[in-house]
C-alpha positions in Angstrom: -33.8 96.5 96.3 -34.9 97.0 92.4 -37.2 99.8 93.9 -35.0 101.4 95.4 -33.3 102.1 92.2 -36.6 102.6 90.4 -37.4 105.9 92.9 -34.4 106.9 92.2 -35.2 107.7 88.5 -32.8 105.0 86.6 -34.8 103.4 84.2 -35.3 99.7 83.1 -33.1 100.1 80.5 -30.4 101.8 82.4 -30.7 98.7 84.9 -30.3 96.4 82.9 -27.4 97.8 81.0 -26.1 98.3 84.5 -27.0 94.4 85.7 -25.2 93.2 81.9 -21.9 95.4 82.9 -21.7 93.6 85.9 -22.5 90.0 85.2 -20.0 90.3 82.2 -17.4 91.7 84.9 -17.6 88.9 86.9 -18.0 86.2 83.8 -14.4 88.1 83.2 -12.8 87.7 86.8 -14.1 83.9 86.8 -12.6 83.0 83.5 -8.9 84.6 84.5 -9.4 82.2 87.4 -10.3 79.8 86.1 -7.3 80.1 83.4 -4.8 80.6 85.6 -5.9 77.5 88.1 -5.5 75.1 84.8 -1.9 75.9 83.8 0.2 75.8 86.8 3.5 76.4 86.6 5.8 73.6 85.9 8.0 72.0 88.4 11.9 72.8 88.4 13.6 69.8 86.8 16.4 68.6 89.1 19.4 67.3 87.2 20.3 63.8 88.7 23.1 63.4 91.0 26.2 62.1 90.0 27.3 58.5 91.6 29.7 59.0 93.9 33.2 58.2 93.2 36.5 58.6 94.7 38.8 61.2 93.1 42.9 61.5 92.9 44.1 65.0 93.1 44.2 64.8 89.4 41.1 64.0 88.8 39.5 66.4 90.6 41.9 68.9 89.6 39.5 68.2 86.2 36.6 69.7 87.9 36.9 73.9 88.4 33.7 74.7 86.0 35.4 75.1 83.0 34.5 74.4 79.6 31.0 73.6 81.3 32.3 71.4 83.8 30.7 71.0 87.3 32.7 72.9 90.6 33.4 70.5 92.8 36.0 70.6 95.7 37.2 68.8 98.7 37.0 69.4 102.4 38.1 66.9 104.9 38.5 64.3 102.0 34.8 64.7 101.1 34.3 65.9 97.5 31.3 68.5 97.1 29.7 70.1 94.2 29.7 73.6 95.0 27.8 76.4 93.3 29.5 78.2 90.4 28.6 81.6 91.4 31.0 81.4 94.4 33.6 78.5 93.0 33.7 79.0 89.6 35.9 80.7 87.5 36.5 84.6 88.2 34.8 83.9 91.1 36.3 85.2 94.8 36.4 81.1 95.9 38.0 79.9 92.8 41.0 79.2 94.0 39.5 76.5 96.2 38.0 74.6 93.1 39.2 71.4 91.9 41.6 71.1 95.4 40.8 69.5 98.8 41.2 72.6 100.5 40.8 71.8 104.0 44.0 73.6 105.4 43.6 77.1 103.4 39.8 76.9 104.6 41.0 75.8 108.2 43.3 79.0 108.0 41.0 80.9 106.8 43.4 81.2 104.0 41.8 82.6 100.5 45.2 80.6 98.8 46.1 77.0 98.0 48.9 77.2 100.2 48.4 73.5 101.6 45.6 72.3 99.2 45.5 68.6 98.7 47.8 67.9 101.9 47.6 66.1 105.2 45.3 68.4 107.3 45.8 66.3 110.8 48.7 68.8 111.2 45.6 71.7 111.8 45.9 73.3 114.9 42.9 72.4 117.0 41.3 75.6 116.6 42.3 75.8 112.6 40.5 72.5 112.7 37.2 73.8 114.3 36.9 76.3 111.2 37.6 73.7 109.2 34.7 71.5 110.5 32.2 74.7 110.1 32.6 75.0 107.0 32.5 71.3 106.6 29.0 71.6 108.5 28.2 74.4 106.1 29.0 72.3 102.5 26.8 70.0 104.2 23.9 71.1 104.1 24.2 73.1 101.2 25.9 70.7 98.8 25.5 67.8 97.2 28.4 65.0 97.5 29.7 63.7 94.8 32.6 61.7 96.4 35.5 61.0 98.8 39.2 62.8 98.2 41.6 60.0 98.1 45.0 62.3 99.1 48.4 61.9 97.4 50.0 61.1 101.0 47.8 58.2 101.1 48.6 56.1 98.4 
């Protein structure tokens, strides 16, 4: 191989300014590796989940993501905490924070006509929305309690 390049008229110097390009090159790539291998990037901190609690319509009338609070709402008497970029305020699902809102969901009903009341009286096809968006708040959300509903006190 060094022959080769020695027919071809490069001289010793030239090769070995050519060998000392190289070797640096690759001292170069190696030491980037090398860097980025020892500071990996840093895990996502998970805020810790809230106990859950029950919460009266008043209570969780508290929780719309205001004043830095937390969006929770209620389906089905289970209270979720839903993202703020959907629930919270301005947003287009606003309406549905700080409410059980398992009949305006049910009726696919962007309102709180019937928030916080007795949902058995869902039709059984109102009901099956209901329970899909109930299986969607599932696994999606975190829960952070159980709805206890004016009508059952």
């Amino acid at each position: 191989f060094f022959f080769v390049f020695m027919e071809s008229g490069f001289s010793m110097t030239q090769l070995a300014l050519g060998a000392a390009v190289v070797a640096g090159a690759l001292a170069l790539v190696a030491f980037m590796r090398a860097q980025s291998k020892e500071d990996p990037p840093a895990p996502p901190v998970e805020k810790p989940k809230p106990e859950p609690r029950d919460f009266t319509a008043e209570e969780l009338s508290k929780f719309k993501g205001e004043n830095g609070s937390p969006v929770y709402l209620s389906l089905k008497n289970i209270v979720y905490e839903v993202s703020p970029s959907f629930y919270g305020p301005g947003m287009g699902y606003n309406v549905f924070a700080g409410v059980d809102c398992t009949i305006p969901l049910g009726r696919s009903d962007i309102s709180t006509n019937g928030a916080n009341e007795d949902w058995s009286i869902l039709t059984p096809s109102e009901l099956e929305t209901a329970s899909s968006w109930e299986a969607k708040f599932q696994s999606k959300y975190d829960v952070v309690g159980t709805f206890i509903p004016p009508y059952k006190k």
